[in-house]
N, C-alpha and C positions, 0 to 999 in steps of 0.2 A: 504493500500500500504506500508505505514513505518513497519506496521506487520510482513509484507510477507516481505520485505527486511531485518530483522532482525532475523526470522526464518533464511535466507537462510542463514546468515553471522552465526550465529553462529553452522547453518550444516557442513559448510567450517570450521569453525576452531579446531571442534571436528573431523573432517576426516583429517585434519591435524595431529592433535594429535595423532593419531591414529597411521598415517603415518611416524612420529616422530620416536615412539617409537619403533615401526617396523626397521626402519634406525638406528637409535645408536645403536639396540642389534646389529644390523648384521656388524655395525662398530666394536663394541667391540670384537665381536669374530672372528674377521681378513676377514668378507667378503665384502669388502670396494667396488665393483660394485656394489654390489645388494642393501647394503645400502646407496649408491649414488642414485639409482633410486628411493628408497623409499622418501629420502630426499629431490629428486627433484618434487616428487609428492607432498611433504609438503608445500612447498611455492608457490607452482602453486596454491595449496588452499587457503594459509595466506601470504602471503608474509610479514607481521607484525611477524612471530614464527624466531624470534632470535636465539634460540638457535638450528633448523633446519638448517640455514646459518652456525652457529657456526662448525656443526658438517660436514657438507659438506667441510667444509674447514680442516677433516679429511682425507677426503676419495680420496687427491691427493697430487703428492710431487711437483706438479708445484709451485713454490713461486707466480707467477702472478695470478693463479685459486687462492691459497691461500690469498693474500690479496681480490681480488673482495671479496670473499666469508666473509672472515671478516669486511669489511667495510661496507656489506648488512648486518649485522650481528646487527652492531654499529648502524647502521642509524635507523634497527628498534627496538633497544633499545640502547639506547647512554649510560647506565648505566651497562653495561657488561662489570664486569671485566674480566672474562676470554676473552670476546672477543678483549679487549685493551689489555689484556696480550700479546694475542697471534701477533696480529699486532706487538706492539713494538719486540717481539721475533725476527719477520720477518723482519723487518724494522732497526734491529741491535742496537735497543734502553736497551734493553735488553738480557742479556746473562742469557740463559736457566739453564745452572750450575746455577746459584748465589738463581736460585727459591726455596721455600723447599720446602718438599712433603706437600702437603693438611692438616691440621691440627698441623702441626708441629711448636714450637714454641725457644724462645732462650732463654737458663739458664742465667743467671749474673755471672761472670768469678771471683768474688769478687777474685780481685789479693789481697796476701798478701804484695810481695817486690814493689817497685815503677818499672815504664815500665822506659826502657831506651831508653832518647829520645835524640835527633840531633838538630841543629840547621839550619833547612833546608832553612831559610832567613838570613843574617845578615845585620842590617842598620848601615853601617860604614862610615863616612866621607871621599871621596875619598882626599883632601885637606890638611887635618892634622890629621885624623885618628880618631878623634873623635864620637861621637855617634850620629847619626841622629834621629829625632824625628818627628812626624809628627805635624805640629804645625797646629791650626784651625783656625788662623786669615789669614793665607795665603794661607790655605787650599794645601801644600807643604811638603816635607820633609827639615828641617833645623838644624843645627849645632849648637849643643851651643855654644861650644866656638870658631868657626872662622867666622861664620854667612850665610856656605857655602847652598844654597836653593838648591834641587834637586826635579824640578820637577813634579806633578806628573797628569799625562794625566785624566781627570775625565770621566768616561762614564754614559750616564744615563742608570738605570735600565733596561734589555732587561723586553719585558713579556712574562719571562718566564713561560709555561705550564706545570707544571710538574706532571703529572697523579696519585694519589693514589694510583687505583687498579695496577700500574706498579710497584712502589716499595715497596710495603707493605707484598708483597710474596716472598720479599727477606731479607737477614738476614742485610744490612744497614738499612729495614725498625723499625729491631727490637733491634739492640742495640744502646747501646753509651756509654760513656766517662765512666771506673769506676777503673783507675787507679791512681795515685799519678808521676809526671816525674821527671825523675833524667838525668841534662845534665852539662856536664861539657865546661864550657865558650872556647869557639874559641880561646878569645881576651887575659884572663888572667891564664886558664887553671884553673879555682875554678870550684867543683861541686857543683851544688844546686839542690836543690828538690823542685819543684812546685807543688802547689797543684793539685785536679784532674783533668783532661782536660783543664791546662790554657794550651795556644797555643801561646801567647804572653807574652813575660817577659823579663824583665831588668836584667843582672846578679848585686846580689847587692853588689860582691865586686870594678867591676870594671863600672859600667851603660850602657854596651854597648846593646843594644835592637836585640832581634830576633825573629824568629818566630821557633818556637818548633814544632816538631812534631813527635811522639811516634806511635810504631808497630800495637797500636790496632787503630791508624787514617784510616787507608785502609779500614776498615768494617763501619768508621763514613762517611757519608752525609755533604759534602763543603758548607758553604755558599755562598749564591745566590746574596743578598744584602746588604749594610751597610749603617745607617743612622751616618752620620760623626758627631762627640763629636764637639761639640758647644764653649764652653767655657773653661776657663785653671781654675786652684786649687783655682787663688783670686776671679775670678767672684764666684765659689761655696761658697766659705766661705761667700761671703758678699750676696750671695741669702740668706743661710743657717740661716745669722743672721738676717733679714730682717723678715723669718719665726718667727726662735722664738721670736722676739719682739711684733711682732704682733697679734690679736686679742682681744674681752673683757676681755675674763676671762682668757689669758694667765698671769699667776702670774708676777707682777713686775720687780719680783729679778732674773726672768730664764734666762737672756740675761748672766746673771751679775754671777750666780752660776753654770749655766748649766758647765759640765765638759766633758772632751773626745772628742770633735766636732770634731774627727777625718774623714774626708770624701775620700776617696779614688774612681778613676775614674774604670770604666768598660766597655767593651761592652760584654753586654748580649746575650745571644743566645735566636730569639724568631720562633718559627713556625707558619707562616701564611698560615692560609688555607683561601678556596671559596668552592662555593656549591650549587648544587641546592635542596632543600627540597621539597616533594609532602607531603601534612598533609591531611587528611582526617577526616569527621566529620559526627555526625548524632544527630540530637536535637531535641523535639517540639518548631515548631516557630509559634508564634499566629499569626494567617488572618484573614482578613475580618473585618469588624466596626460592630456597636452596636450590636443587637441579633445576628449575624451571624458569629462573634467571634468565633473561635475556634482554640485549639493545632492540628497541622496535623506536622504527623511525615516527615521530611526531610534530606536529606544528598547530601552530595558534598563533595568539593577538592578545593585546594587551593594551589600554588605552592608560593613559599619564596627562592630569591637571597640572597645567603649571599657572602659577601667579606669581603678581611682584618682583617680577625679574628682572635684578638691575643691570642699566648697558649706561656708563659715561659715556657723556656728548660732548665731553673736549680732551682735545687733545693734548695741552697741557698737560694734565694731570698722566703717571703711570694708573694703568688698569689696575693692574694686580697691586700697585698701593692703595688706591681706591679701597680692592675688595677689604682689604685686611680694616679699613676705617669704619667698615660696616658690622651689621643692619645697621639699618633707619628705620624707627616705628613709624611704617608708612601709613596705618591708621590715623595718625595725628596730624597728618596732613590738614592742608585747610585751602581755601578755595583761592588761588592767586589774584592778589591785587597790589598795583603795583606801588603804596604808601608802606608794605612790607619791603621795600629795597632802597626806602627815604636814609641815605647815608649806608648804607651796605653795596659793594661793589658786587652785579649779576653779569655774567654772560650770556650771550646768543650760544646755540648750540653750533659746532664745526665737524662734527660727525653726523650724517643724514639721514633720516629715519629708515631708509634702504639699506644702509650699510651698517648700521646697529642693528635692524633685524635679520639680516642675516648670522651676524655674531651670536645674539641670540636663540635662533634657532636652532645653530651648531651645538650650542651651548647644553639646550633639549635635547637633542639627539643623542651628547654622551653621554647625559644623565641619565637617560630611556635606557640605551644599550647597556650600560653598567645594570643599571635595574634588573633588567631580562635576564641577565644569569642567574639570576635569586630566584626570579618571578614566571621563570619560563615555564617549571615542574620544580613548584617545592614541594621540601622533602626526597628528592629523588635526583640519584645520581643521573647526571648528563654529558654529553661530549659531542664536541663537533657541532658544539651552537654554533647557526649563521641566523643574523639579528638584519633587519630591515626596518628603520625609524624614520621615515621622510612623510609621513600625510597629515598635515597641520589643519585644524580646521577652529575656526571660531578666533583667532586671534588678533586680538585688541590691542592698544598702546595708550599709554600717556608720557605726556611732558610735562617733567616736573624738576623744580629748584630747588636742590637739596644743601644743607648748611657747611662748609668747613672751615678749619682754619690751616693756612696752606703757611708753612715754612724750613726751612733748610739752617743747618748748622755748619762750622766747619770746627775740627780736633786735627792737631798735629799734622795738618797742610791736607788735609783730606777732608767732602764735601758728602754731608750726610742730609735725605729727605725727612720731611716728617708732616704728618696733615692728624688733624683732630678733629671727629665727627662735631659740629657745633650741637649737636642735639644731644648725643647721649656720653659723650667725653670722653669716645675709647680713641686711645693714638695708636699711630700707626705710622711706623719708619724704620727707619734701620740704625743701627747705633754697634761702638766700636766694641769688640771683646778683648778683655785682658789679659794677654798671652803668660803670664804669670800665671793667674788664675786657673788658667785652661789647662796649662801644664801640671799646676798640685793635683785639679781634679784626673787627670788621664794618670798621672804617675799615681794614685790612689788606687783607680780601678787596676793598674797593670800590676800593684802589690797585691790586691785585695784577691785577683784572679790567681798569682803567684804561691799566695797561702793554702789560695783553694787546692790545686794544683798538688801542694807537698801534703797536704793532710790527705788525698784521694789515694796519694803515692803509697803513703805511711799507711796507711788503712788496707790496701793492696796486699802492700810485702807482709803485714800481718795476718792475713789471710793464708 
C-alpha cells in the first residue's frame, strides 16, 4: 500500500514537471493564457512545485491574483527568494528600480578626494549654547557646562524582520562606507576631515557634536539597533588597569612600564543575522549486538536554528579580537536614534551586507557539520560521515551599533591590542608573558613528571 502511494506521488510530480515546463516556455514567449493553464494543471498535481505558483503569478496584472499566487509560492517553499522578492515588490517593501539584473554585481568607487559631508544632526544646548553629550549614567543628553538634561525617550528594540533575499539584489545590499568626510563646523565655521564612514564627530576646534552624513549614505543601510556605551573614559582606564595587573605570568613591571594606554570610545557597526540551516548526511552506523553487528549504510537531515550571529562591519577592528570582547546582551538593545551618538564617535559600516553574509553563512555551515557527527546517529558508532550543509532558508539580518573601547599599549619597544566591550566590561587583547615565570612553571612540571617517573621506576624494581 505505502508502495502504491508513492509510485502514485511521484507520477504527480513528474506530470507536474512536465506541466511546468510547458507553462514558463509559453510564459516566456508572451502566451500568458495558455501558460496559465498549463501552470494550473501543475499544482493540481503538486501543489508543493513552488516555482509553478511563482510563475503563475506571471501570467496576471491583478496585484490581488499576484500576491495569493506568491504566498502559495512561499508557503510551499519558505526559502524563495524570488518569490519574497517579488511579494515585497508588490507589497511596496521594495522598489523594482533599486534590483540589479541577475548576476550583476558593485565595483568599489575607491574615491580619491574626501565626500562632502553636512551636518544633518546638531546637539546644541538650547540654554547656553553649549555642547550636549549623551551621558550613560543618566542615560540622557547633558551639558557640560550649564548641567542643562534633555531628555531622551528610550524604545525597546522592534523585531524587526528584515528578509535577505529582499535586499541582497539591490545595490545597498552590496556597498558601503569607502570615503574619507570633509565638513565644515555649523558652530565655529572650521573644516575637518573625518575618517571613512565616521557618522559621529566632535569638531575639534570648537567640541560641538553632530551627526554627519555624506552623499554616498543614501546607497548605505541605517541602523536598526544600538547597545548604549556603559561606562565614561575613568571607568575604562581603571578596567584597563585592572587587566594589565592581572594574571601569573603577567610581568610585574607592565602596570608600571606599559606606555600609550590610550583608549578611545566607539560604536561599532555589527551585522546580525538568523537562519534556518537543512544539513544532510550519509554514514555507516553499526547495528545490532554481538554476531549480528554490522555497518548498514544510512542517511538523513537534520535542521539547525541559528540566531544572533555576530559579523563586524569594519574593518579596522581584528575579527577574532572582536570575538574574544564578546557576547553583547543583544536583548538590551534599544531602538537606534541618533541623540544616542551626541558626543560618542559611530561609524558607517565598510564590510557589505553580501560579504558579511557570506562569512556568516560559512560560519553555519561549520557549526552544522561539526554538529552532525554527534547528531547524525546518536549513541551509535559511525564512519565514513559525508555531511552536506548548504540550504538556508528564512534568513534575516540586522544592523546594529555595538559599544567599545578600542586601545593599544606598547612594553619594551613592542605594540600590544586591546578593546573592552562598553557594555558588559570583558577585555580583550593580548599582553606580554614572563619568560621567568614560564620557565619556574615548565621546570616545575619537568620535576614534578621526573619524580613521577622515579617512584613508577622504584615501585617497578620492587615488584
Amino acid at each position: 500500500m505505502i508502495m502504491a502511494l508513492d509510485s502514485e506521488r511521484r507520477h504527480r510530480q513528474e506530470s507536474a514537471s512536465r506541466l511546468f515546463q510547458l507553462g514558463r516556455a509559453c510564459v516566456k514567449e508572451g502566451h500568458k493564457e495558455e501558460g496559465r493553464r498549463y501552470l494550473e494543471r501543475a499544482v493540481e498535481q503538486d501543489r508543493e512545485h513552488s516555482d509553478a505558483w511563482l510563475w503563475l503569478s506571471a501570467t496576471t496584472d491583478d496585484p490581488l491574483e499576484q500576491k495569493k499566487y506568491l504566498e502559495w509560492a512561499i508557503a510551499a517553499n519558505p526559502g524563495s527568494p524570488e518569490a519574497r522578492r517579488g511579494l515585497a515588490i508588490l507589497e511596496g517593501r521594495l522598489n523594482p528600480k533599486d534590483v540589479l539584473p541577475q548576476g550583476a554585481g558593485v565595483e568599489p568607487q575607491n574615491p580619491v578626494q574626501p565626500a562632502e559631508a553636512v551636518a544633518r544632526r546638531t546637539f546644541v544646548c538650547p540654554q547656553c549654547g553649549g555642547a550636549l553629550r549623551f551621558d550613560p549614567e543618566i542615560v540622557d543628553l547633558k551639558c557640560a557646562n550649564c548641567g542643562f538634561v534633555e531628555v531622551v525617550e528610550e524604545a525597546a528594540m522592534a523585531d524587526v524582520q528584515q528578509v535577505m533575499d529582499v535586499t541582497l539584489p539591490t545595490r545597498k545590499g552590496h556597498r558601503w562606507a569607502e570615503a574619507e568626510r570633509e565638513m565644515t563646523c555649523e558652530q565655529c565655521g572650521a573644516t575637518t576631515i573625518f575618517p571613512v564612514g565616521q557618522t559621529s564627530a566632535e569638531c575639534p576646534f570648537c567640541g560641538s557634536a553632530a551627526l554627519v552624513s555624506a552623499t554616498d549614505d543614501s546607497e548605505l543601510l541605517t541602523p536598526n539597533g544600538v547597545i548604549l556605551m556603559g561606562f565614561e573614559a575613568d571607568e575604562a582606564r581603571r578596567i584597563l588597569g585592572n587587566w594589565l595587573g592581572g594574571g601569573f605570568f603577567t610581568p610585574d613591571d607592565l602596570t608600571k612600564l606599559a606606555r600609550g594606554k590610550g583608549l578611545h570610545a566607539a560604536y561599532v557597526p555589527f551585522w546580525i543575522f538568523e537562519g534556518t540551516l537543512t544539513g544532510r548526511w550519509q554514514a555507516e552506523v553499526l547495528e545490532g549486538s554481538g554476531r549480528e553487528r554490522r555497518w548498514v549504510q544510512r542517511n538523513g537531515e537534520h535542521t539547525f536554528f541559528y540566531s544572533n550571529r555576530l559579523q563586524v562591519a569594519a574593518t579596522a577592528l581584528p575579527a577574532d579580537l572582536v570575538k574574544k570582547a564578546e557576547p553583547f546582551a543583544l536583548e538590551k538593545m534599544v531602538e537606534y536614534k541618533p541623540e544616542y551618538l551626541a558626543g560618542w564617535p559611530a561609524a558607517a559600516y565598510n564590510i557589505s551586507l553580501a560579504d558579511a553574509s557570506l562569512e556568516a553563512r560559512a560560519a553555519m555551515v561549520a557549526d552544522a557539520k561539526k554538529q552532525l557527527v554527534y547528531k547524525a546517529a546518536p549513541g551509535q558508532a559511525v564512519r565514513n560521515l559525508e555531511v552536506s550543509a548548504s540550504e538556508f532558508s528564512g534568513v534575516a539580518y540586522k544592523l546594529a551599533l555595538l559599544p567599545l573601547w578600542v586601545g593599544a599599549y606598547t612594553y619594551r619597544g613592542k605594540s600590544y591590542r586591546v578593546l573592552i566591550n562598553g557594555q558588559t566590561k570583558e577585555v580583550a587583547g593580548d599582553k606580554p608573558k614572563d619568560s621567568v615565570k614560564v620557565a619556574m612553571v615548565v621546570a616545575g612540571v619537568l620535576i614534578a613528571l621526573a619524580i613521577l617517573a622515579i617512584g613508577v621506576f622504584y615501585l617497578m624494581g620492587r615488584g
